[in-house]
mmCIF file of the N, C-alpha and C atoms, coordinates in Angstrom:
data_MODEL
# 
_entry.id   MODEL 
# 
loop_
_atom_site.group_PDB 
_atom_site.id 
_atom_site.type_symbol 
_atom_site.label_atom_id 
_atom_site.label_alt_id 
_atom_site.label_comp_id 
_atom_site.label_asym_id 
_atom_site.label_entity_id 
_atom_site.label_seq_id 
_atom_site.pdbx_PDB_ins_code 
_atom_site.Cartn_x 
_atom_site.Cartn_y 
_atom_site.Cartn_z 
_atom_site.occupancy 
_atom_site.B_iso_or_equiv 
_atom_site.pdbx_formal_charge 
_atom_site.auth_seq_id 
_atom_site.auth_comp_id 
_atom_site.auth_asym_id 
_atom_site.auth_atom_id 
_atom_site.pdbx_PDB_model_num 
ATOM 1   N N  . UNK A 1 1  ? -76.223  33.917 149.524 1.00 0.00 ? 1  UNK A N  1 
ATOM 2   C CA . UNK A 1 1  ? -77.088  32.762 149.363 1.00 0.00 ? 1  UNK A CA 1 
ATOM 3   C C  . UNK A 1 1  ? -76.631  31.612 150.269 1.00 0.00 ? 1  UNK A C  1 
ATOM 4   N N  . UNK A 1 2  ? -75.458  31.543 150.692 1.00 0.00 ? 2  UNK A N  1 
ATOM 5   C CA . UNK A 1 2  ? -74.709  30.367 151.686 1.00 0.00 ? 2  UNK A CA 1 
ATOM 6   C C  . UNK A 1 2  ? -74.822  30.615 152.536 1.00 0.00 ? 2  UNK A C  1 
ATOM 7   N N  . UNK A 1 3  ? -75.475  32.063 153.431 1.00 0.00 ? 3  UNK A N  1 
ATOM 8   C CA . UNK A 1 3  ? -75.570  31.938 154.440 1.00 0.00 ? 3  UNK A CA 1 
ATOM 9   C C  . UNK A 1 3  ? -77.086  31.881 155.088 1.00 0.00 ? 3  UNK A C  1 
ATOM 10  N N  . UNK A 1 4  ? -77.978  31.748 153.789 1.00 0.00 ? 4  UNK A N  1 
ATOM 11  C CA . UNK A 1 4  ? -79.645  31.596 154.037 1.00 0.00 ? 4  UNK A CA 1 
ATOM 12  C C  . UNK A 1 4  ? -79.277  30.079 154.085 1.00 0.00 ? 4  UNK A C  1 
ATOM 13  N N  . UNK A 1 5  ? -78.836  29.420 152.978 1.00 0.00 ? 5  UNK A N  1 
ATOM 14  C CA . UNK A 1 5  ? -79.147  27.785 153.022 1.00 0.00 ? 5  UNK A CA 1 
ATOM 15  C C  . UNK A 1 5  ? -78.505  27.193 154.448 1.00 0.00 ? 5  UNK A C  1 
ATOM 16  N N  . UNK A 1 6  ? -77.540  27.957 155.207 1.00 0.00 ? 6  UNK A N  1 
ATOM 17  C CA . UNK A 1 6  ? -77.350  27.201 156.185 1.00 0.00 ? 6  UNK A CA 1 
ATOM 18  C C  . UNK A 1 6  ? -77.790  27.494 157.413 1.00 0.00 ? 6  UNK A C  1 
ATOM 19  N N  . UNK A 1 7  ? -78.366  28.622 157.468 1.00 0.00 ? 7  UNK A N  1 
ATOM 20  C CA . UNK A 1 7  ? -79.746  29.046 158.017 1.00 0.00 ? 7  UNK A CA 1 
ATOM 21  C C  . UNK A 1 7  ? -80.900  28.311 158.292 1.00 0.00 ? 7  UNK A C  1 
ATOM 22  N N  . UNK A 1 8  ? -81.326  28.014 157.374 1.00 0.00 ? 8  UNK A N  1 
ATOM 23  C CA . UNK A 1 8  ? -82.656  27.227 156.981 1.00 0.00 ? 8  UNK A CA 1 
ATOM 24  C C  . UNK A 1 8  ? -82.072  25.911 156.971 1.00 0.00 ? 8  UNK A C  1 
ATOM 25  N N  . UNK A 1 9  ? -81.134  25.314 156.321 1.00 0.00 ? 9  UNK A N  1 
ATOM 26  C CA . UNK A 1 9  ? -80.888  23.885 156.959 1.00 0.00 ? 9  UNK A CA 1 
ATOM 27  C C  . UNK A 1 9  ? -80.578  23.684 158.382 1.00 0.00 ? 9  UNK A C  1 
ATOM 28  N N  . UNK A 1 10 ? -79.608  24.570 158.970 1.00 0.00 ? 10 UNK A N  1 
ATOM 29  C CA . UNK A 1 10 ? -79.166  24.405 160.315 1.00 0.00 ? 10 UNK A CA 1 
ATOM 30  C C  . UNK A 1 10 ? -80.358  23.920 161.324 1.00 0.00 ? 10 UNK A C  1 
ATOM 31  N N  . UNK A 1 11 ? -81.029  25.219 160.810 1.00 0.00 ? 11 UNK A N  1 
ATOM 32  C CA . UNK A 1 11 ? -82.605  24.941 162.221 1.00 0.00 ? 11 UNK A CA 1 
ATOM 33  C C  . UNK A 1 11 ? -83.670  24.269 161.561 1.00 0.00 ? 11 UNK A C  1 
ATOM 34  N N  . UNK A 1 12 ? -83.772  23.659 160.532 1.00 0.00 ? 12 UNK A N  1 
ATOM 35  C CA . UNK A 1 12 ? -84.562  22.476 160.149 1.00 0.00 ? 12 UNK A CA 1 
ATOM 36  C C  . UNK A 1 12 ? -83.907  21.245 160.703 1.00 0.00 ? 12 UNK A C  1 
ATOM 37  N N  . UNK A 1 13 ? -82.569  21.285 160.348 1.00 0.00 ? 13 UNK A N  1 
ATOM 38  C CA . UNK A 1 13 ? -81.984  20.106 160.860 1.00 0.00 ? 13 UNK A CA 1 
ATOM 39  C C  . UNK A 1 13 ? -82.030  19.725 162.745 1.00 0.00 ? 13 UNK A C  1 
ATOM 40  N N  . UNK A 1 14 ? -82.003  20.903 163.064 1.00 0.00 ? 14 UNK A N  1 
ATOM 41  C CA . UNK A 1 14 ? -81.752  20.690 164.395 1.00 0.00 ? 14 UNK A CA 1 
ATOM 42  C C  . UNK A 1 14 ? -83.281  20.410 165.166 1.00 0.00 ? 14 UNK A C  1 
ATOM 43  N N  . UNK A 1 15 ? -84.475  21.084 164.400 1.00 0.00 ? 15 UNK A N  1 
ATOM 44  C CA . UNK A 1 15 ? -85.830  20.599 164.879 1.00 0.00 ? 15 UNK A CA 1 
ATOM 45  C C  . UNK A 1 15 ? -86.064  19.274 164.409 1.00 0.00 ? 15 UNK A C  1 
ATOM 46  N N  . UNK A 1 16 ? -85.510  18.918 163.424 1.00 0.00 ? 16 UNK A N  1 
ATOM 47  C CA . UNK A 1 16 ? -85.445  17.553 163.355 1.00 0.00 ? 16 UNK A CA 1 
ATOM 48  C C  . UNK A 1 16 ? -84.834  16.440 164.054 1.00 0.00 ? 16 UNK A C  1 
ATOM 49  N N  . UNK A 1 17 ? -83.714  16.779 164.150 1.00 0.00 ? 17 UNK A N  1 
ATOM 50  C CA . UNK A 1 17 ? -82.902  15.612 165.162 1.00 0.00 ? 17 UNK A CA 1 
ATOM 51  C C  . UNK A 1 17 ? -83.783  15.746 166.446 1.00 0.00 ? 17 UNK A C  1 
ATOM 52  N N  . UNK A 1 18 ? -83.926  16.803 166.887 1.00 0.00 ? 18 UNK A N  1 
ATOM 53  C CA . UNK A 1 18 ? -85.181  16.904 168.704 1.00 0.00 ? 18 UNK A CA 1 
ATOM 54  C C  . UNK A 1 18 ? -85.854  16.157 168.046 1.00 0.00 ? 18 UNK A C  1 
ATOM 55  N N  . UNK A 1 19 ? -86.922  16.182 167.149 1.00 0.00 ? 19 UNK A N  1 
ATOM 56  C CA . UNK A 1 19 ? -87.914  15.246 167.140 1.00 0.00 ? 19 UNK A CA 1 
ATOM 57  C C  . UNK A 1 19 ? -87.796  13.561 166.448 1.00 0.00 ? 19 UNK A C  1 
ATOM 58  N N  . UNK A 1 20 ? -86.938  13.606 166.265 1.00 0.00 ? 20 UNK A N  1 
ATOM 59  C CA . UNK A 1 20 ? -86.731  11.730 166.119 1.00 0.00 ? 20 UNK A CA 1 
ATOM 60  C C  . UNK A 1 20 ? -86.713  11.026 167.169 1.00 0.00 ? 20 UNK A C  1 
ATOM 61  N N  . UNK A 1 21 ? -86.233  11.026 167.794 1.00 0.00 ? 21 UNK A N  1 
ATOM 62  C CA . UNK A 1 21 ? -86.832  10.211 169.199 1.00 0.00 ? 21 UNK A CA 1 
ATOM 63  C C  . UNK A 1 21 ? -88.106  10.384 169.623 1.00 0.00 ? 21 UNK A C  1 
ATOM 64  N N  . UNK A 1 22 ? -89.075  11.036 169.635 1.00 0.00 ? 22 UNK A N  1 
ATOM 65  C CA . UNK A 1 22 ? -90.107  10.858 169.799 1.00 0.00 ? 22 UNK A CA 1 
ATOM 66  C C  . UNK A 1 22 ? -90.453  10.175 168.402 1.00 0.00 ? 22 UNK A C  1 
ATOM 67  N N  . UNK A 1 23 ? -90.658  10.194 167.822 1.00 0.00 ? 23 UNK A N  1 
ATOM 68  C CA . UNK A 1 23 ? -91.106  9.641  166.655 1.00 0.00 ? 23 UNK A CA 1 
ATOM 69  C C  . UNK A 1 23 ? -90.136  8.061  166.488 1.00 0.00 ? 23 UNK A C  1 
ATOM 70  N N  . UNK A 1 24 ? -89.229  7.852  166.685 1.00 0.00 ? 24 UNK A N  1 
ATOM 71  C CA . UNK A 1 24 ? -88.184  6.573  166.070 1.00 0.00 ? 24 UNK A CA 1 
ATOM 72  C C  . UNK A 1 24 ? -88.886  5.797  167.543 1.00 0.00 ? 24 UNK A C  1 
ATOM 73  N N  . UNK A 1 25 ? -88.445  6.324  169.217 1.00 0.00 ? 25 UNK A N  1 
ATOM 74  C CA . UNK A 1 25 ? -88.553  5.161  169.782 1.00 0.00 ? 25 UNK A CA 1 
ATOM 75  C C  . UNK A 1 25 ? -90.106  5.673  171.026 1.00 0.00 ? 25 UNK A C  1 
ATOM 76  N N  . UNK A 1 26 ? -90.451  4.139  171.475 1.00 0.00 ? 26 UNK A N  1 
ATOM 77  C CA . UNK A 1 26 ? -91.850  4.199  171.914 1.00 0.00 ? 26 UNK A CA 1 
ATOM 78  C C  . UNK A 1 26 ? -91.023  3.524  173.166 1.00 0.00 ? 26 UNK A C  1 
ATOM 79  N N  . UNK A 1 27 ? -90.571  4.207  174.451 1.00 0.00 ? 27 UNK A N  1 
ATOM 80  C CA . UNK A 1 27 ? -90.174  3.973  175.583 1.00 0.00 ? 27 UNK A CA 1 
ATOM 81  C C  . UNK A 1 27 ? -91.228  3.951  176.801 1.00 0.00 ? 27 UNK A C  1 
ATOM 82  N N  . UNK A 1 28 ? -91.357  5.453  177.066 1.00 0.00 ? 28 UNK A N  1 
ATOM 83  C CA . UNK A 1 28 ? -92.218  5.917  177.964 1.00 0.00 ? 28 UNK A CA 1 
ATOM 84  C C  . UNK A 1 28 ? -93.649  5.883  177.445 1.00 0.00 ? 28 UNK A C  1 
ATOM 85  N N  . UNK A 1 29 ? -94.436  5.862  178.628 1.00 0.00 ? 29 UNK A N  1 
ATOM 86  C CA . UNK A 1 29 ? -96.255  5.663  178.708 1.00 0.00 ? 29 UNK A CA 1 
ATOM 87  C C  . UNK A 1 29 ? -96.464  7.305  177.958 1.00 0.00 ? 29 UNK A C  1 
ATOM 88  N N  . UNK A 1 30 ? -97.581  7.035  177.183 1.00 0.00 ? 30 UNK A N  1 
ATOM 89  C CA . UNK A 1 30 ? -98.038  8.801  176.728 1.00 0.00 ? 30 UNK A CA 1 
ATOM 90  C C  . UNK A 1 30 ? -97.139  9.040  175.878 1.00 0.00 ? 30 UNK A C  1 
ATOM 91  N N  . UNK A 1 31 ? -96.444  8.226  175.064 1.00 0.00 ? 31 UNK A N  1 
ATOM 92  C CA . UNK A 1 31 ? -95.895  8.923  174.000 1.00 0.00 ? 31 UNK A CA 1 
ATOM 93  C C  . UNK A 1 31 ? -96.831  8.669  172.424 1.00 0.00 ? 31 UNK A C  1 
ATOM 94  N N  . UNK A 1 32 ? -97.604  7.600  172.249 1.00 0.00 ? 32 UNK A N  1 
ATOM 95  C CA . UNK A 1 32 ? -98.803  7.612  171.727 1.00 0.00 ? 32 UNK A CA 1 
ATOM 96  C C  . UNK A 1 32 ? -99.589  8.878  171.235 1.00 0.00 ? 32 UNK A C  1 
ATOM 97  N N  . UNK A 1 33 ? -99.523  9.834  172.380 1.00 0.00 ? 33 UNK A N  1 
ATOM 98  C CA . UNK A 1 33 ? -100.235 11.223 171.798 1.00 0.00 ? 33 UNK A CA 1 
ATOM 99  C C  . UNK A 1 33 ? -99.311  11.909 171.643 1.00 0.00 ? 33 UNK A C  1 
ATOM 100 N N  . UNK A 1 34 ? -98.302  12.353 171.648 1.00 0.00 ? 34 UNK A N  1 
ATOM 101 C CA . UNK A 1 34 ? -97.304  13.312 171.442 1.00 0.00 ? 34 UNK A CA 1 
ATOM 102 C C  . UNK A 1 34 ? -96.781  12.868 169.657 1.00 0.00 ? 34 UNK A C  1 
ATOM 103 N N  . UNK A 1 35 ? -96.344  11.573 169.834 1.00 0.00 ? 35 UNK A N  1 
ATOM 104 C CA . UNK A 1 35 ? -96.188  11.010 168.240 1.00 0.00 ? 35 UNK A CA 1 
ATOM 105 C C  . UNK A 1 35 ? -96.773  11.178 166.778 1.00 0.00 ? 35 UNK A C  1 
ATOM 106 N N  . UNK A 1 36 ? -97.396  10.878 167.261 1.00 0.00 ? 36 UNK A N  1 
ATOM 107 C CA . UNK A 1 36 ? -98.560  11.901 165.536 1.00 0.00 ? 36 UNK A CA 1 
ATOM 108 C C  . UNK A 1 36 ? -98.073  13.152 165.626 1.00 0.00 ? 36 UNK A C  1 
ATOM 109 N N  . UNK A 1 37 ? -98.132  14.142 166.421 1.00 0.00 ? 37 UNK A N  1 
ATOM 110 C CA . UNK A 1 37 ? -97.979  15.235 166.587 1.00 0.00 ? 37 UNK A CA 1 
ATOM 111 C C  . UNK A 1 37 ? -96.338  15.573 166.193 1.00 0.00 ? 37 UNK A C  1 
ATOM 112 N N  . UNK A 1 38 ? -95.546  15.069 166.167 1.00 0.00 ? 38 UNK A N  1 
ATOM 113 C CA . UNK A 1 38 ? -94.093  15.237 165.965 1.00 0.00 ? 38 UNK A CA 1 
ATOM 114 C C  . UNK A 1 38 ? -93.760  14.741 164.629 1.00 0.00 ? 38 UNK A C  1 
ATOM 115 N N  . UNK A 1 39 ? -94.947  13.699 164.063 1.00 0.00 ? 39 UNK A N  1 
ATOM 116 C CA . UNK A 1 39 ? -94.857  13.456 162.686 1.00 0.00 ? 39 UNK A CA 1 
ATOM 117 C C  . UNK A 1 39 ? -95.107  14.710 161.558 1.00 0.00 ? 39 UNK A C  1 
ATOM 118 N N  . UNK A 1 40 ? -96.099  15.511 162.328 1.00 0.00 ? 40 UNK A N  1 
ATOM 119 C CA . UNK A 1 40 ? -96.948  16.196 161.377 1.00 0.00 ? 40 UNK A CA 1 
ATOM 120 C C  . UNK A 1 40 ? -95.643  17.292 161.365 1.00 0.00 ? 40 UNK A C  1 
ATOM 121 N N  . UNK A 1 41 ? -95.235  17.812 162.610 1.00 0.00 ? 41 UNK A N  1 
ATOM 122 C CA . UNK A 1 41 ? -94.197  19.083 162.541 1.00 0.00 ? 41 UNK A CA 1 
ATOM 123 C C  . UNK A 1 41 ? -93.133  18.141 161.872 1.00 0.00 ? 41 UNK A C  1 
ATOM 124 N N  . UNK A 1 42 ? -92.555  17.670 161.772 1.00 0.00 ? 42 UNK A N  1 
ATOM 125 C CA . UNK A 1 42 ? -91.500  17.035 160.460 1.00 0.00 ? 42 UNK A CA 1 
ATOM 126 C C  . UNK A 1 42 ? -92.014  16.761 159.553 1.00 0.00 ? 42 UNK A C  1 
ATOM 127 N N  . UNK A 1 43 ? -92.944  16.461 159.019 1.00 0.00 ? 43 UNK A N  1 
ATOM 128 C CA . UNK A 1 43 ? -93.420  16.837 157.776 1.00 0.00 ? 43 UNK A CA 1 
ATOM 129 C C  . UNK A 1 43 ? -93.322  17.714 157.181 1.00 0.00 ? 43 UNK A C  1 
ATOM 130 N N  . UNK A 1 44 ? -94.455  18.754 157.885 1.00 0.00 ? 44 UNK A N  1 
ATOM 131 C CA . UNK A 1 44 ? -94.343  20.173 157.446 1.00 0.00 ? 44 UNK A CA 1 
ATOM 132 C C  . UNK A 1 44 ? -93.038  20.930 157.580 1.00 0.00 ? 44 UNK A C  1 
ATOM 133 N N  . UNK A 1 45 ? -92.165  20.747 158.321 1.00 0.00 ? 45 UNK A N  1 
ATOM 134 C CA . UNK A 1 45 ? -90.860  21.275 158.712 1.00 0.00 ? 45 UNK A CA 1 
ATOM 135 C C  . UNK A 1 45 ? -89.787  21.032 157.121 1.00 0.00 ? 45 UNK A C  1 
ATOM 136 N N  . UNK A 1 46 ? -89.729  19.656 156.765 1.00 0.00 ? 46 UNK A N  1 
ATOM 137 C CA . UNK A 1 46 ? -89.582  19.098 155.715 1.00 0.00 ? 46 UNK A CA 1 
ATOM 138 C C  . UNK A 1 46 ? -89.968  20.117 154.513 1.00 0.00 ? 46 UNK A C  1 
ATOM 139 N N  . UNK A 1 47 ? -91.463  20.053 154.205 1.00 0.00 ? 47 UNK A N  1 
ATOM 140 C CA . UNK A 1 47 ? -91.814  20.553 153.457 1.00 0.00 ? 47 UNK A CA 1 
ATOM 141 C C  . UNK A 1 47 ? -91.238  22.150 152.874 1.00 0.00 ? 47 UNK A C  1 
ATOM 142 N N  . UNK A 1 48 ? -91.839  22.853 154.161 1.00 0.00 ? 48 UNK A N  1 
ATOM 143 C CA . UNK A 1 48 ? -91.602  24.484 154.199 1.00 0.00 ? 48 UNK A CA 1 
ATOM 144 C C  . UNK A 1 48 ? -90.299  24.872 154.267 1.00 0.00 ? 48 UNK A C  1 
ATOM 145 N N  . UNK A 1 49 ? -89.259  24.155 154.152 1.00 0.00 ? 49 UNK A N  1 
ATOM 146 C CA . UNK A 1 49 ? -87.718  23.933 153.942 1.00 0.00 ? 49 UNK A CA 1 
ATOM 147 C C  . UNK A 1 49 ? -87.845  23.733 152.542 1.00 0.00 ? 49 UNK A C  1 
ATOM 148 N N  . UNK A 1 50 ? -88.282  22.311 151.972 1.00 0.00 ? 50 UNK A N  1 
ATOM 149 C CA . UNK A 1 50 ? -88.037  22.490 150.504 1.00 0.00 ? 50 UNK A CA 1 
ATOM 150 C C  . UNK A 1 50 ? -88.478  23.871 149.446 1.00 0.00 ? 50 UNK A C  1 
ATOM 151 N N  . UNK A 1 51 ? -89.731  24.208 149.965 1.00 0.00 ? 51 UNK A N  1 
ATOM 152 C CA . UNK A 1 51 ? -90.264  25.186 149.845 1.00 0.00 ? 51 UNK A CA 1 
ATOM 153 C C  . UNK A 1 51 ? -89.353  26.944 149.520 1.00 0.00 ? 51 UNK A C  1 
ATOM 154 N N  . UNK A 1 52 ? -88.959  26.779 150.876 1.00 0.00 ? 52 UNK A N  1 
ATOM 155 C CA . UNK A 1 52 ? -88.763  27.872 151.243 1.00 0.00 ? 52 UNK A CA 1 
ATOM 156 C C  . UNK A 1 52 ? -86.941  28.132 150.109 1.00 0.00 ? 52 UNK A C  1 
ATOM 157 N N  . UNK A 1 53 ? -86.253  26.693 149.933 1.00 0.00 ? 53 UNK A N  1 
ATOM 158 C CA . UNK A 1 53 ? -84.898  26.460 149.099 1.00 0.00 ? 53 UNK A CA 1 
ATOM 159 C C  . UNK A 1 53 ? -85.079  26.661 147.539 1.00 0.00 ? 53 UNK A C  1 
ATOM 160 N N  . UNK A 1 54 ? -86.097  25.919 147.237 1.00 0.00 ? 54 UNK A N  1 
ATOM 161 C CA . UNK A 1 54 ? -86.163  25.492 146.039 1.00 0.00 ? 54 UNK A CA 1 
ATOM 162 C C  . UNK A 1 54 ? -87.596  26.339 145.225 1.00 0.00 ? 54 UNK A C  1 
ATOM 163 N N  . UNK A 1 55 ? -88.856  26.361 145.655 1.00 0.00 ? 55 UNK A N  1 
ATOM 164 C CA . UNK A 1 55 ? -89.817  26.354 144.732 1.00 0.00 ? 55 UNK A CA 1 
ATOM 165 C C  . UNK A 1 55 ? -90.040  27.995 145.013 1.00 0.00 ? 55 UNK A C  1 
ATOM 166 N N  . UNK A 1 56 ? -89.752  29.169 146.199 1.00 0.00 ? 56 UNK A N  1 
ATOM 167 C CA . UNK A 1 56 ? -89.894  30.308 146.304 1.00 0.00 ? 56 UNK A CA 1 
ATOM 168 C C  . UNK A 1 56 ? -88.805  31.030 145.844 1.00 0.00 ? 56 UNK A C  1 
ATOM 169 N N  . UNK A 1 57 ? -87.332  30.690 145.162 1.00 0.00 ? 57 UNK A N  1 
ATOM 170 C CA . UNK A 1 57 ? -86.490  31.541 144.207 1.00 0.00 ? 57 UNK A CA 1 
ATOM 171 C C  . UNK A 1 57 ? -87.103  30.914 142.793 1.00 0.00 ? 57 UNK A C  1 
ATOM 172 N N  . UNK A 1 58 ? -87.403  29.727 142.741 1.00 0.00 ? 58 UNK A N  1 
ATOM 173 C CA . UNK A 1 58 ? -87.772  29.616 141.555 1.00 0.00 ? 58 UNK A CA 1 
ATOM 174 C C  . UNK A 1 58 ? -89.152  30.665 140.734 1.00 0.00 ? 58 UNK A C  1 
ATOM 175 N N  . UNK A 1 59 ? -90.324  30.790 142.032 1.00 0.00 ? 59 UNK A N  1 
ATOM 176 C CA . UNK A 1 59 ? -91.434  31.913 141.249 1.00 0.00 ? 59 UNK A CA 1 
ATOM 177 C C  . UNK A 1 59 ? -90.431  32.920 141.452 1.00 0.00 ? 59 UNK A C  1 
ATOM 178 N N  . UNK A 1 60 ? -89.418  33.605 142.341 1.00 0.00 ? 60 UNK A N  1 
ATOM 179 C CA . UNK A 1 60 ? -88.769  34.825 142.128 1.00 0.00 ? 60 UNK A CA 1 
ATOM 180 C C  . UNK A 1 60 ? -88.330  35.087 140.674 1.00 0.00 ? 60 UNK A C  1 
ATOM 181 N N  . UNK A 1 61 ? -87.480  33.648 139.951 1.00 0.00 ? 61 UNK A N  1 
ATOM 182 C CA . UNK A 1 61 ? -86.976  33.993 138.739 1.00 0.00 ? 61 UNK A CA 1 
ATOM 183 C C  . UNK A 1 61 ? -88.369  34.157 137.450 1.00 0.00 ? 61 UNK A C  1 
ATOM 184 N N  . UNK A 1 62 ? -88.985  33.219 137.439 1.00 0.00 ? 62 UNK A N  1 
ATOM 185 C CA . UNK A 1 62 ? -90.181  33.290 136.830 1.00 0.00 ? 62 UNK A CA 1 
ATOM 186 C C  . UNK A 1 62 ? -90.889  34.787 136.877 1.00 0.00 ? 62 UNK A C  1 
ATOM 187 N N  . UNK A 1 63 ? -90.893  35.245 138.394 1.00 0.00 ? 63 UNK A N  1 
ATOM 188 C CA . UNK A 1 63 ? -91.537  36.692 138.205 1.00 0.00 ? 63 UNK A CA 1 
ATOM 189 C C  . UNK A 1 63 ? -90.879  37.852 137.347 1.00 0.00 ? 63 UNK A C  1 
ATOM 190 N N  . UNK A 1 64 ? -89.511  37.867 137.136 1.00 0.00 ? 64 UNK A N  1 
ATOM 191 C CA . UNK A 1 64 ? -88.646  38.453 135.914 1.00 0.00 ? 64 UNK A CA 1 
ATOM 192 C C  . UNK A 1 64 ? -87.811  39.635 137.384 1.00 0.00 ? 64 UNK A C  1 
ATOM 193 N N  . UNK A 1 65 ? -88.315  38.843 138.466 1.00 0.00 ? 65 UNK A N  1 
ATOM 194 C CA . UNK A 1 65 ? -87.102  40.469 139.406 1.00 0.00 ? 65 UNK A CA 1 
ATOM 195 C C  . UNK A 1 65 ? -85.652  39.541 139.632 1.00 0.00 ? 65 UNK A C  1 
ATOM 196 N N  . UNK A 1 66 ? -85.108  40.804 139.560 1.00 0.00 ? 66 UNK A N  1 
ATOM 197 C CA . UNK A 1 66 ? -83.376  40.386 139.558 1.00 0.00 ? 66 UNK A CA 1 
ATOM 198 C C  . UNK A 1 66 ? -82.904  41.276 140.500 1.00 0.00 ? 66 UNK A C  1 
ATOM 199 N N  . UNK A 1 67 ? -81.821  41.239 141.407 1.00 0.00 ? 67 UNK A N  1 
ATOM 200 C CA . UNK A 1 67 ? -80.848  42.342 142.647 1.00 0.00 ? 67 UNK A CA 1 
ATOM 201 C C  . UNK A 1 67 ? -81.097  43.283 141.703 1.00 0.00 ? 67 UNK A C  1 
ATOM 202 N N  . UNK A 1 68 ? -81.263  43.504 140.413 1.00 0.00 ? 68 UNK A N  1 
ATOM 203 C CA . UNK A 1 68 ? -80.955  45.441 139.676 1.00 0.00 ? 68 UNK A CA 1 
ATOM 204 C C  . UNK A 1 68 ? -82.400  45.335 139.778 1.00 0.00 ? 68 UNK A C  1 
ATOM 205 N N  . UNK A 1 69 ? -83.652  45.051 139.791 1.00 0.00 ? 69 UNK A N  1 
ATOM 206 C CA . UNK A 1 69 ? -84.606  45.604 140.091 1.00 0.00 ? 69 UNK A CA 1 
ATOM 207 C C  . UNK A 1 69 ? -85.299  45.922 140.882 1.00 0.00 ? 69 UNK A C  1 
ATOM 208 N N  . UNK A 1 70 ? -84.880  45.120 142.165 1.00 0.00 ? 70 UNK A N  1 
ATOM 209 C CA . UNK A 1 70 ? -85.181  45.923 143.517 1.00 0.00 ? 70 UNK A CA 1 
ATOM 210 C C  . UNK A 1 70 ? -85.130  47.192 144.210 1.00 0.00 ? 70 UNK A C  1 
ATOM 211 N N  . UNK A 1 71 ? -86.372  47.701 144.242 1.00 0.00 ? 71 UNK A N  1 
ATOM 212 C CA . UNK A 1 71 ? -86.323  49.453 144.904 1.00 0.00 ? 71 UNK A CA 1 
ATOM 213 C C  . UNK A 1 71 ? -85.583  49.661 145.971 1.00 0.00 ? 71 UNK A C  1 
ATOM 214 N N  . UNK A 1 72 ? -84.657  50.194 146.814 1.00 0.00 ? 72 UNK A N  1 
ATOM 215 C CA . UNK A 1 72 ? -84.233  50.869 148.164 1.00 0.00 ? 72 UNK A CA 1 
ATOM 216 C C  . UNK A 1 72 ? -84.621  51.944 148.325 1.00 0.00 ? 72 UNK A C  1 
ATOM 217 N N  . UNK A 1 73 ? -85.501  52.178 149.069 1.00 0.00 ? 73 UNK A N  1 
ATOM 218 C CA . UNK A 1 73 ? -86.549  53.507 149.662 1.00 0.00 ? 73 UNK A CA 1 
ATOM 219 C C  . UNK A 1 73 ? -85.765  53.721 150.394 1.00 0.00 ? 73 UNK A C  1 
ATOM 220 N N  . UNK A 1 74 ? -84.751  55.243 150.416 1.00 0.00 ? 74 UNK A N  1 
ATOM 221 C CA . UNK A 1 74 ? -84.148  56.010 151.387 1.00 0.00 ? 74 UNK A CA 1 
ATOM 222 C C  . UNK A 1 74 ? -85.154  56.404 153.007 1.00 0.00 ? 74 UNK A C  1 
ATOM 223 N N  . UNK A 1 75 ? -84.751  56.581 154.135 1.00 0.00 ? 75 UNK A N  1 
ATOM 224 C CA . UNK A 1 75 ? -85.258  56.537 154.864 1.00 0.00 ? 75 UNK A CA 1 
ATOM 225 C C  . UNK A 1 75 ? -85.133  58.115 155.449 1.00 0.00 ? 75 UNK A C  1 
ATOM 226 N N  . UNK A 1 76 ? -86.424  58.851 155.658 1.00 0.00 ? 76 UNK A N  1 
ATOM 227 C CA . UNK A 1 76 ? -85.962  60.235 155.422 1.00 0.00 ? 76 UNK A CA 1 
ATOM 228 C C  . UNK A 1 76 ? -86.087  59.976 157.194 1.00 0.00 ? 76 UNK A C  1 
ATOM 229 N N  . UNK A 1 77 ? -85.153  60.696 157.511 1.00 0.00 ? 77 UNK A N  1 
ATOM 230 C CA . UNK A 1 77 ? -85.350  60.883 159.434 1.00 0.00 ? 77 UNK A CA 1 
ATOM 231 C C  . UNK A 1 77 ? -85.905  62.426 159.733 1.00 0.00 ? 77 UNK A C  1 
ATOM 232 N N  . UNK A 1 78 ? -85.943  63.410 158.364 1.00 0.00 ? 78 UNK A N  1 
ATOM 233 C CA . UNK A 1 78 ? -86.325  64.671 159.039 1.00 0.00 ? 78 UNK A CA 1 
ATOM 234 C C  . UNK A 1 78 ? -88.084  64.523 158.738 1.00 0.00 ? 78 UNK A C  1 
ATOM 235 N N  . UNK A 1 79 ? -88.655  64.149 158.439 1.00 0.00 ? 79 UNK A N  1 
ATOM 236 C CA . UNK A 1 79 ? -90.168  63.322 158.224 1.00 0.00 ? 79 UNK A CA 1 
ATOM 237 C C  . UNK A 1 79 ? -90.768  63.242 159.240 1.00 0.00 ? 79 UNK A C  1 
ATOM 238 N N  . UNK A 1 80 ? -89.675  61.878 160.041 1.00 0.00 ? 80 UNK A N  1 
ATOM 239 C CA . UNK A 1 80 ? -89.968  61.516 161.047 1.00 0.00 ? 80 UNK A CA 1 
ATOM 240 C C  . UNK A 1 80 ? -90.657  60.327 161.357 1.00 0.00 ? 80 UNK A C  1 
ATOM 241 N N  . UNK A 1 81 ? -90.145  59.610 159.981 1.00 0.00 ? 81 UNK A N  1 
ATOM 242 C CA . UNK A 1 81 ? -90.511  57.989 159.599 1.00 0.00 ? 81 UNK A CA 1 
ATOM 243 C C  . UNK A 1 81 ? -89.507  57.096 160.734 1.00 0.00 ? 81 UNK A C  1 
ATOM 244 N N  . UNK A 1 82 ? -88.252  57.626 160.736 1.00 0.00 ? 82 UNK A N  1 
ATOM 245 C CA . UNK A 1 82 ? -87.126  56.552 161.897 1.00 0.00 ? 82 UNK A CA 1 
ATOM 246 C C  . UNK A 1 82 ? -87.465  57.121 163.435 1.00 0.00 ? 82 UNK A C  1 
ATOM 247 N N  . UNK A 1 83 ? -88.393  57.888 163.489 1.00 0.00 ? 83 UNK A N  1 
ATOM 248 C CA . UNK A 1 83 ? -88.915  58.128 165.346 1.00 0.00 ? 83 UNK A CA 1 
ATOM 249 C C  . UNK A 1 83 ? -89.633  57.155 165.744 1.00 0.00 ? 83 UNK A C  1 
# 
């Protein structure tokens, strides 16, 4: 589990820090249209992070599956499913 959360924070965090400067400072001409646009992906970036931490193990526990109820489908190679 410590190595999803720092997963998912690492590269949220890091699409975030790229986009604060466009969003924090108004230097260069034409940054007007790019700005909204860098709001909306940190938003949603934001969001689908909390999302993805908090409210999608939570329906996991709610759904009643636990590590002992997960299937592992053996992978037959004489079939000819791993060709």
């Amino acid at each position: 589990a410590g190595e999803r959360l720092s997963s998912v924070l690492g590269g949220s965090i890091a699409i975030v820090a790229a986009l604060l400067p466009i969003i924090a400072v108004r230097l260069s001409a034409g940054l007007e249209i790019v700005q909204p646009t860098a709001v909306v992906i940190v938003g949603g970036l934001v969001a689908s992070t909390l999302f993805t931490l908090f409210v999608m193990p939570a329906l996991y526990l709610l759904a009643g599956a636990s590590a002992q109820d997960t299937v592992h489908l053996p992978l037959d190679v004489a079939d000819g499913a791993a060709a």
